[in-house]
N, C-alpha and C positions, 0 to 999 in steps of 0.2 A: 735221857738219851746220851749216849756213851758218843765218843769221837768219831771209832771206828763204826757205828750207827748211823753216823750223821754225814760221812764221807761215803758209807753207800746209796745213801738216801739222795746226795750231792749227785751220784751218778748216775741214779737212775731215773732221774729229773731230768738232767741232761741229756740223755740216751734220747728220751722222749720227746724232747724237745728237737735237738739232732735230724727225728724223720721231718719236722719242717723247716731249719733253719740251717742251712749247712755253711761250714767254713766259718762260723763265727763262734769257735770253743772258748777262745778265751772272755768274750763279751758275756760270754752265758755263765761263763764261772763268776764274775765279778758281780754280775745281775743275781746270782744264787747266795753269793756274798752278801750283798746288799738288804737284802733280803732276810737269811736268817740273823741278819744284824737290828734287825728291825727300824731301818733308813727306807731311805725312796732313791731313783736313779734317773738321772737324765742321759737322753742320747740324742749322739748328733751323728748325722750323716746327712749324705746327698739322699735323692730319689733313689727307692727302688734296690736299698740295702736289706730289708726285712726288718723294720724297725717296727713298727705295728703285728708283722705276723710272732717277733718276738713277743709279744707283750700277752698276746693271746693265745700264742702255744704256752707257755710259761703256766696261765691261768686254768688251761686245760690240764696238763698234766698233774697241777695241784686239787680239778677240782673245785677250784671256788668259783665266787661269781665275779662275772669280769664286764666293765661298760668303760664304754669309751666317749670321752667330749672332743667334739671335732671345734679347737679355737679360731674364734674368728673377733674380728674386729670389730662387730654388730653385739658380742655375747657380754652377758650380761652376769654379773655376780650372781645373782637370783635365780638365775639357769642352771648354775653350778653346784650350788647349795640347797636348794627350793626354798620356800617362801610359803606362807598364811594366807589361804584363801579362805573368803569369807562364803559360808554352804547357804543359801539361801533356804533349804529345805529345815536345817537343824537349825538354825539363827546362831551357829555357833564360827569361829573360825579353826580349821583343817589346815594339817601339816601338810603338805605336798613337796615330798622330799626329791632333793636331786637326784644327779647322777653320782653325786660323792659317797653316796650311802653306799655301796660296795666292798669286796674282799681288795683287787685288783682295779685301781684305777688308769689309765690310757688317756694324757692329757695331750693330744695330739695338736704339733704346731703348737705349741703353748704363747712361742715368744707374736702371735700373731695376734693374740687377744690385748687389748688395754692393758695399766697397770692396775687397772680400780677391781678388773676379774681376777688377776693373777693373781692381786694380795685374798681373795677369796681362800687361797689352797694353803696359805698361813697359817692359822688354827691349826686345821686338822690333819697340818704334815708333821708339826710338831705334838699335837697334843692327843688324834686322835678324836677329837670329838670337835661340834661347831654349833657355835651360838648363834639362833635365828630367833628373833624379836625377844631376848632378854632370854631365854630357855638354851641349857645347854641339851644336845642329844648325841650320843656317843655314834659311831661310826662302827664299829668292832675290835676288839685286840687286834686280828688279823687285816689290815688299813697297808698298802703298798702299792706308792706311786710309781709309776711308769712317764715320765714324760717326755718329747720327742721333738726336736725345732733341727731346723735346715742350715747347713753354712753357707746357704749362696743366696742370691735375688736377698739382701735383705730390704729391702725400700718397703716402707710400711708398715716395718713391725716394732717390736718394742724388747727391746731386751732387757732381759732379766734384772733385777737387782739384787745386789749382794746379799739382801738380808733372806731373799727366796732362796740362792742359789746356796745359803749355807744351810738348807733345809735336805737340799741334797747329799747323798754318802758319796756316790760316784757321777761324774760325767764321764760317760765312756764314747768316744771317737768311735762310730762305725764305718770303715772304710768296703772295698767293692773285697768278694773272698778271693783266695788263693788262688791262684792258676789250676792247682792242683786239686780243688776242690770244686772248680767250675763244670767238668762236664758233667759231676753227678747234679748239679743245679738243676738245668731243664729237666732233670726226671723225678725234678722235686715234686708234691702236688702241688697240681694249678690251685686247691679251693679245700679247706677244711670242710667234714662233716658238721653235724649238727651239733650246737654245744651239750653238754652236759645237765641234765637238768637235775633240780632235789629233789631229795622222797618224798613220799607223802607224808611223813612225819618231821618233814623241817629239815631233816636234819643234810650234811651234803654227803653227795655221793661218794662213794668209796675210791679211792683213787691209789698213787703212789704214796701218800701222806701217809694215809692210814688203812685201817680198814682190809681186805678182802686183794693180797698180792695177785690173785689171778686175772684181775679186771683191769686191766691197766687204761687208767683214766684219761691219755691220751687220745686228742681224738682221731679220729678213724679215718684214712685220708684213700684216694681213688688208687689202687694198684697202678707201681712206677711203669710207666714206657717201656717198650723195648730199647735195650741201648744200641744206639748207630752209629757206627764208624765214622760216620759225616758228621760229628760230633765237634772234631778237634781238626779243621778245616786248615788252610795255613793262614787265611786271614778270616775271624771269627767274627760275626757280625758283633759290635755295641763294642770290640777288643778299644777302640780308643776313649770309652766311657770310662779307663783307667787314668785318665789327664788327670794328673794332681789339683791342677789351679781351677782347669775352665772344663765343663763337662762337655763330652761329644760324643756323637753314639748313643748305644743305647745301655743302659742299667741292666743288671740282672731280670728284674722282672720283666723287662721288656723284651731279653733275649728268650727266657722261657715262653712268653706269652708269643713269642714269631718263632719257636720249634714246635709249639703244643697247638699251635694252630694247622685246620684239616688243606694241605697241599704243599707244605713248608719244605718239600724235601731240596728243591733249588733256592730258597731261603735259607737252607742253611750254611750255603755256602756264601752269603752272600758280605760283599767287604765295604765295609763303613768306614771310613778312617778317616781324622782330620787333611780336608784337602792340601793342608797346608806342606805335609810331610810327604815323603818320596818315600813310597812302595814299592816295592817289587814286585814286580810282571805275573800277573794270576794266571794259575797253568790251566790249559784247556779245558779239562774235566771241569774246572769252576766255574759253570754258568753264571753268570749276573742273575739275578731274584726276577720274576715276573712281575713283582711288585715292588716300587723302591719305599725303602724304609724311611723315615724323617728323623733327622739328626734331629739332638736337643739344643738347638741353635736356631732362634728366630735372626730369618732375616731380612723381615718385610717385604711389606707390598715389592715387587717387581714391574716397572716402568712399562705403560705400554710403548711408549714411542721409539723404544734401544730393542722393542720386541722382536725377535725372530721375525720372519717374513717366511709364508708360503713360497717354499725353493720351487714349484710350479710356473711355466713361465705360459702353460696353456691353462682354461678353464674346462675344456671339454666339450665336446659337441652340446648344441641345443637336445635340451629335451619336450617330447611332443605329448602331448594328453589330447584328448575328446576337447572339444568347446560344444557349450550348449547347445547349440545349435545342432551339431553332429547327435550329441543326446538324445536330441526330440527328435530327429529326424530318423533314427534308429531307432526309436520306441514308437511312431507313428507307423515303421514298415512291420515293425514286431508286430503291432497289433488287426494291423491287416492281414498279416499273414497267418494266425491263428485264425481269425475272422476266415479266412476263405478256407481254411483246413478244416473247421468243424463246421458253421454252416453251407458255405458252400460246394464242399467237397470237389474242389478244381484239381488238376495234376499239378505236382510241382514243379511246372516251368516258366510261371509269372511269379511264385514267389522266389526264385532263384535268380531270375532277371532283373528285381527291387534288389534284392541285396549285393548282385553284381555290378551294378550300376551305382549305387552307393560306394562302392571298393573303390570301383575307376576313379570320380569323382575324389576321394580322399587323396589316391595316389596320385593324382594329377594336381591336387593342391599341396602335397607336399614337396613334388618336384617344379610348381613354379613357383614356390615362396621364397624366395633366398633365405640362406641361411645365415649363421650367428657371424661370419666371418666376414659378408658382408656389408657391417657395421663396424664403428667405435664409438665409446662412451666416452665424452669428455667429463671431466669432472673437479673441482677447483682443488687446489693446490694448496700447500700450508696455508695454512691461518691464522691470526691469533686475535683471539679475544676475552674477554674480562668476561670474570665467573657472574654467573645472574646474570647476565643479555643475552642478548640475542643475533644468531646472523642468518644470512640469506645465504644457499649454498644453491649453484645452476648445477643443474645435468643437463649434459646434451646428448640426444644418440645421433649421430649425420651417419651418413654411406663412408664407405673406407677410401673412398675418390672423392674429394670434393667434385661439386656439380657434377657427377655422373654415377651412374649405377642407380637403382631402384631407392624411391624412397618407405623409409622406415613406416612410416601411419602412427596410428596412435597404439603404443606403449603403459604399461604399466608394470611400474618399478619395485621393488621391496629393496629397504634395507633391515640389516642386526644394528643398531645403535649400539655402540657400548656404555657400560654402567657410567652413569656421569655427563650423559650427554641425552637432552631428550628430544625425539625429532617423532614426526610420523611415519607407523611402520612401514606405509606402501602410500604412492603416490601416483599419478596421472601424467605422462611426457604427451603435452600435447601436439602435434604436427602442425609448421609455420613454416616456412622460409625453407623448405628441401628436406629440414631436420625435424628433428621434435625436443621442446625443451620441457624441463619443468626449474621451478623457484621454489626450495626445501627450507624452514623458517627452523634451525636448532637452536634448542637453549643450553648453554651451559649450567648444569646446577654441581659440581666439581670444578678444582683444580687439575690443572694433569696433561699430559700427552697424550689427545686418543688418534687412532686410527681408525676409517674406513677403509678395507682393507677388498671387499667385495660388493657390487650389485645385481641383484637379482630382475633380471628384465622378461618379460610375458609380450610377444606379441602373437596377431592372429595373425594366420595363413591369407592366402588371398583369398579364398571363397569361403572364410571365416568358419572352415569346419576344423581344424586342428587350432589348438595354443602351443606357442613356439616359446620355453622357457629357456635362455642364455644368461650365463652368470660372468659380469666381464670386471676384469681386475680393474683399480678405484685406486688412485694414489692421493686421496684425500687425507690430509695431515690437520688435526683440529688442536692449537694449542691453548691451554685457558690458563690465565693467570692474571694474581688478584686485581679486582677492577680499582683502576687508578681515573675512574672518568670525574671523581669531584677534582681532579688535579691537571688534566688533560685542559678540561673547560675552563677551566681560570675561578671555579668557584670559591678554592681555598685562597687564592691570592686575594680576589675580592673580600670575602671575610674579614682574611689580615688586616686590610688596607680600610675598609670599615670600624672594625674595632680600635685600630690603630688612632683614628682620627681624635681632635678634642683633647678633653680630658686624657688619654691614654697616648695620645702622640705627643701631652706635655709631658705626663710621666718619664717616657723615652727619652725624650731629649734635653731636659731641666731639670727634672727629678731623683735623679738615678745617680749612683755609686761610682761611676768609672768618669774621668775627666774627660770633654769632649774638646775642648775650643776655651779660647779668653776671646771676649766682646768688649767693645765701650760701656761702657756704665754709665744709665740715660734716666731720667728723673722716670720714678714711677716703678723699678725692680728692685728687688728685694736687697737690702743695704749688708744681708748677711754675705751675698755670691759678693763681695768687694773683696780682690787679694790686691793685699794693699803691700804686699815686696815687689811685687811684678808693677803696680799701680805706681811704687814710688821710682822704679827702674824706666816707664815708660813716660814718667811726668803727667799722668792725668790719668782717672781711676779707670779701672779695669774690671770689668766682673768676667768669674768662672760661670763655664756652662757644661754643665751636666750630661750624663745621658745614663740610660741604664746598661748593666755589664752583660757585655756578651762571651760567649764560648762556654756556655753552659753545659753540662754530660747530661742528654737525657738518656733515658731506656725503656726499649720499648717492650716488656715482658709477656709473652705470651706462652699462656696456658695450655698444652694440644692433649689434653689427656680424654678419657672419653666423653665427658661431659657435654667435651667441646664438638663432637660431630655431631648432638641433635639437630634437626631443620627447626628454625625457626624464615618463616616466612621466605618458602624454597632455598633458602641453602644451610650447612650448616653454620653453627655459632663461630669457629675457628673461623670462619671466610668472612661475616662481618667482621670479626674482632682486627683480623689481616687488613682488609681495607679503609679498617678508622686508624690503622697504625703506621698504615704508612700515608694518610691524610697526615698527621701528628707528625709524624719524620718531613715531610716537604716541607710543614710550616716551619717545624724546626731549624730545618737546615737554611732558610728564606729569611729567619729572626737572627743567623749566623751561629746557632747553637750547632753543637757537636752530638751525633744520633746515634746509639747502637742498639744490637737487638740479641733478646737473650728469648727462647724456646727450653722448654722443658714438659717433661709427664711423669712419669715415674722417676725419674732421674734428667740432670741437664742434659741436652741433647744439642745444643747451641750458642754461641757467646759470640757473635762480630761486638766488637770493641769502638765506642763512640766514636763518629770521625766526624768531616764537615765539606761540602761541599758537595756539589750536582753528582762527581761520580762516586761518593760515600750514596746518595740517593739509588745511583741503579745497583749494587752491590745491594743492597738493603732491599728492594725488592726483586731481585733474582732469590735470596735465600730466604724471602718469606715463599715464594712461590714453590721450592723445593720441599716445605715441609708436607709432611708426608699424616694421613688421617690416621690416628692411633685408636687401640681400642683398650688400652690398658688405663689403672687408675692414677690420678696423680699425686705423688708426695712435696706437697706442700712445704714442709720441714724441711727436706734435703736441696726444695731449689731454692729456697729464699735464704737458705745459710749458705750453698754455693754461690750465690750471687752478693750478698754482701762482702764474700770474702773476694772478689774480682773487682768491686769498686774502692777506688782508692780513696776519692774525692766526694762530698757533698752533690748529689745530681737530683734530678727528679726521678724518679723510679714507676712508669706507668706499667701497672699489673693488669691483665686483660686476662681475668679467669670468670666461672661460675660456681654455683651450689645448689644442693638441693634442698637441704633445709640445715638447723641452727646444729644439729649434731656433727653434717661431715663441712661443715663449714667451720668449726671451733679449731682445729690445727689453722687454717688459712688465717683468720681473727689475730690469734695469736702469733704466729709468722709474721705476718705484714705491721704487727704492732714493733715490734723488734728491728724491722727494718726501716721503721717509722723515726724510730731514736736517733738514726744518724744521717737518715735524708727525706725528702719530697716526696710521699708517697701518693699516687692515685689510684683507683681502683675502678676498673670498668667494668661494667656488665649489663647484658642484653635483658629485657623487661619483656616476657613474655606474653605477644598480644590476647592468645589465645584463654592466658589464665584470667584475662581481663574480662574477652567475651564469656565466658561462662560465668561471671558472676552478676554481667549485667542480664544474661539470657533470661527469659522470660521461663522460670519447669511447667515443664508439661506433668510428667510424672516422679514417682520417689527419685529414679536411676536420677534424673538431671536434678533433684536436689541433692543427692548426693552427691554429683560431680560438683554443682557448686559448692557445698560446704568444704568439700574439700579443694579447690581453686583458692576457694576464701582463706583456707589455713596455710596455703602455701606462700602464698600473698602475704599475709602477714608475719609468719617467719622467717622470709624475704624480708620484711620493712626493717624486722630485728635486728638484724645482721649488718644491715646497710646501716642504720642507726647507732651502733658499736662504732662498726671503722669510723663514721663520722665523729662522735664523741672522739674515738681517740687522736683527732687533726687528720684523715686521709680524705682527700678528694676525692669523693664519692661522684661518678657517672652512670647513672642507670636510667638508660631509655628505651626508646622502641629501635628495634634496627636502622629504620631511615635518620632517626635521629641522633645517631652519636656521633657520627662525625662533626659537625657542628657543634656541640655541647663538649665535646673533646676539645676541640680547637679553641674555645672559648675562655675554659677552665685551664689550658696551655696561656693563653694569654695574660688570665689572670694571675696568674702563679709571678709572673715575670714581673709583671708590674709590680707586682706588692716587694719583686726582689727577695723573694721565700728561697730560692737556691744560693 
């Protein structure tokens, strides 16, 4: 093939590709490059640049077969490659090839996967074929990598090594297209046809490669939109998804996928921009969207307590329904009245007289039942209580005049609880004293600020033929924050002052590192504690008296990633771990050590910096009670390397994470060993009671011996893992929820004594 062959060959690959990839010519020239060079190519970009639809327009228009591995951090070399299964039907073992076996491979998110998969692509980036159990088997002449990783959110992933990345020809940067190229975007197609399939003789379809010019092997995409003026708007929905550093708004594909969507035409106008910058004033034709878009900017949960308030300063008139009574008493005249229509053929003016008489009655009980405004609802006021208890909350309804006006009768209440809070839906106000009260028993199973913000009241009419439903505003404030009642009660000081006793109250004060006091020197102590400069200074011996050193750095580490919001034993795990940690911070701070507390999940999220004394204590539990329940996963690596690089000094380092077994537990293992090397490392975690009860449970059938076997394996690759940290020197605490506080504070005492910081 001649130059000028090969350069129209070059364009009309590109042509093809062009109807699904627009604004990206020079990426596709470099990618066609790469290519007939017979290299592989990496791309990087944000979301939603066409990095995938490249790979697979690319592979259509050539023609070949094209498959794609979506990496992940679970994948496995063997996935990649395939592997020897043994066929029990032939007694032989079968190849079962991967997905490398292809023309065109699509290693999507590569940098997401391990490095024990990544080096999988080694071989056969370089050689073309790959060795599986000692057999090499070739891949094809025609073998071209595609691979594809993100420049942002890195946490969790694994980047590349030099020796992969010189397997690479090109890493080409895909940034967001042209201005000038954007309005033909949305009229891109949303979704390729069907791929390509091969003859029935093997061989592949004819495309722009080779083969039959008239067939162009591109696939076949849904006929472009009309184009609309509303196109090029003055503020362009996702226009701030151009931020060089921090993405906002929305991507390309997300601006096509909210024009191609059926209603978008006030969508299209609609303007996204970082709130942070001063816009200019949208001119009237620019309606706001009926729908708002979601920047790509999390920004967590949102507080109920700083929440908007119902601008409503009325509830609205009572509403009236049927009471049963009225029911039955309207289905007893019904059926009389049919009764006297067919068998006894009467005139209808006794059954018109029942039903008139029934009217008056209703109307006369709804004008002597007072209505909703003749009432108020008292109802308690802030409150705060520790997660996991319980309080008592009063309603009152009385009359709007004390002692005067009609009284209320008996009521019945409904509240909405909000998430976090567990109460009973609807309740009983029973009538005492003029008013009617009831005593509502809530639990807190959350941290947070909620609000009761409305209650729902039902009473009956006076001749109990109507229900009178009135909804009256409720300035009930519930605040829950972590339970400090082993600290309240004096339980942890008792502790101290138990353990402290004896043997470990001589430690402290005899034994220890730091000088405390000179005493007389009296027959029967130890001839070593004699300072005999001060001895000869004072004319008669002296002994030194010891104690042990205070101003210790502890830290208090916790874990919030998602791990951490399972319930174990109604709350979750972050909310025990919070309240043994700041049990650990009192003691601390009472032994005269110095407390701080470090939060992380994906990334560090928190550092208060050790300090000492009662208000370092409320500072320490206001900012445990701020953190917030996360659903993301945690990197391990980047908080225990942030965190060593913030300590300056030798401290105790108490880490309050979990696991689920010996796989996503081996980063943590390794992490905590390295943080091991230059200080006091503990490690806590909650013992699951439940994996307990299933292994002592008695099966009934397979299912419960299957739950137990697998209880049992989890249990035991738990033991594993605790048995490492242990081997390598860290304090290992694993109990049942009620039990770690105690066994925390225990193993804090210990540490002290022995003088290990």
């Amino acid at each position: 093939m001649t130059l000028d062959e090969l350069r129209a060959l070059r364009d009309r690959i590109a042509a093809e590709i062009e109807k699904a990839v627009q604004g990206q010519a020079a990426v596709v020239e470099l990618l066609l490059v790469s290519l007939f060079a017979r290299g592989h190519c990496l791309l990087e970009g944000p979301p939603g640049t066409a990095k995938t639809l490249l790979a697979q327009s690319l592979a259509a228009a050539l023609s070949l077969h094209f498959k794609r591995i979506q990496f992940t951090p679970d994948l496995m070399p063997g996935d990649v490659i395939g592997s020897n299964i043994y066929d029990f039907g032939s007694r032989q073992f079968e190849l079962v090839k991967g997905p490398i076996f292809t023309d065109i491979l699509l290693s999507d998110e590569i940098n997401r996967a391990p490095p024990k998969t990544q080096a999988a692509l080694l071989q056969v980036m370089n050689e073309r074929r790959v060795t599986i159990d000692g057999t090499d088997h070739s891949v094809g002449e025609v073998f071209f990598v595609v691979a594809t990783q993100n420049p942002i959110e890195q946490q969790g992933t694994y980047p590349l090594p030099e020796a992969q990345l010189d397997r690479f020809l090109f890493k080409l940067d895909i940034g967001f297209p042209e201005e000038e190229a954007e309005p033909r975007h949305p009229e891109a197609p949303c979704r390729p046809a069907a791929r390509p399939r091969r003859a029935q003789g093997g061989d592949r379809a004819d495309g722009w490669a080779g083969g039959d010019s008239r067939r162009p092997a591109a696939r076949r995409f849904h006929p472009p939109r009309r184009r609309d003026p509303a196109l090029r708007p003055r503020a362009r929905p996702g226009d701030a998804g151009r931020c060089r550093h921090r993405l906002w708004g929305l991507h390309p594909g997300g601006r096509r996928a909210l024009r191609c969507r059926p209603g978008a035409g006030c969508a299209r106008r609609a303007r996204l921009c970082d709130p942070r910058r001063r816009q200019a004033p949208v001119p009237a034709d620019h309606a706001p969207p009926h729908r708002p878009v979601a920047h790509r900017r999390d920004r967590g949960p949102q507080p109920r307590f700083g929440s908007r308030r119902n601008p409503r300063t009325d509830t609205g008139p009572a509403l009236m329904r049927p009471s049963r009574r009225l029911l039955a008493i309207a289905s007893l005249i019904a059926l009389l009245s049919l009764g006297l229509v067919v068998f006894a053929d009467e005139p209808a003016g006794p059954i018109q007289a029942m039903w008139g008489i029934l009217a008056v009655l209703v109307v006369a009980d709804v004008v002597l039942t007072p209505g909703r405004r003749r009432f108020v609802l008292e109802a308690p006021a802030t409150r705060e209580l520790f997660v996991g208890e319980t309080a008592e909350l009063e309603f009152r309804l009385r009359p709007a005049r004390e002692g005067r006006g009609p009284q209320p009768g008996s009521a019945m209440a409904r509240i909405a609880w909000p998430s976090g809070l567990d109460g009973p839906p609807q309740f009983v106000l029973l009538p005492g004293g003029g008013d009617c009260r009831a005593t509502v028993t809530v639990r807190a199973g959350r941290r947070g600020h909620f609000a009761v913000d409305e209650v729902a009241v039902m009473r009956s009419s006076r001749f109990k033929l109507v229900d009178l439903v009135a909804a009256y505003r409720c300035s009930t404030r519930l605040v829950v924050v972590p339970n400090v009642r082993a600290i309240t009660s004096g339980e942890i000081d008792v502790q101290i002052a138990t353990e402290a006793f004896g043997s470990r109250a001589s430690l402290m004060r005899g034994e220890g590192s730091e000088f405390h006091q000179l005493r007389d020197f009296v027959s029967g102590m130890d001839s070593r504690t004699i300072d005999y400069k001060r001895s000869a200074r004072h004319g008669a011996l002296v002994a030194r008296e010891m104690r042990a050193e205070k101003n210790h750095n502890v830290v208090l580490a916790l874990d919030n990633g998602h791990l951490m919001r399972e319930e174990i034993a109604g709350l979750p795990k972050i909310d025990h771990m919070i309240n043994s940690a700041l049990a650990l911070g009192w003691a601390g701070i009472q032994g005269g050590d110095l407390v701080g507390l470090y939060a992380f999940d994906a990334r560090p999220r928190l550092y208060l910096p050790p300090r000492g004394g009662r208000p370092a204590f409320a500072q320490l539990r206001s900012k445990a009670a701020d953190l917030s329940y996360r659903a993301i996963e945690t990197n391990h690596t980047l908080a225990m390397t942030h965190l060593g690089q913030k300590l300056s000094r030798r401290c105790l380092v108490v880490v309050f994470s979990d696991f689920v077994d010996t796989t996503t537990a081996e980063l943590l293992v390794e992490n905590v060993e390295v943080l091991n090397r230059h200080h006091v490392v503990a490690f806590v975690s909650i013992r699951d009671p439940l994996l307990q009860a299933y292994q002592r449970r008695a099966a009934g059938d397979l299912g419960e011996v299957a739950a137990a076997v697998a209880a049992a394996g989890l249990d035991r690759e738990r033991r594993l893992v605790l048995d490492r940290l242990a081997r390598l020197g860290v304090f290992v605490v694993d109990a049942e929820p009620g039990g770690i506080t105690a066994r925390l504070v225990s193993t804090y005492l210990n540490i002290k004594a022995r003088e290990l910081i």
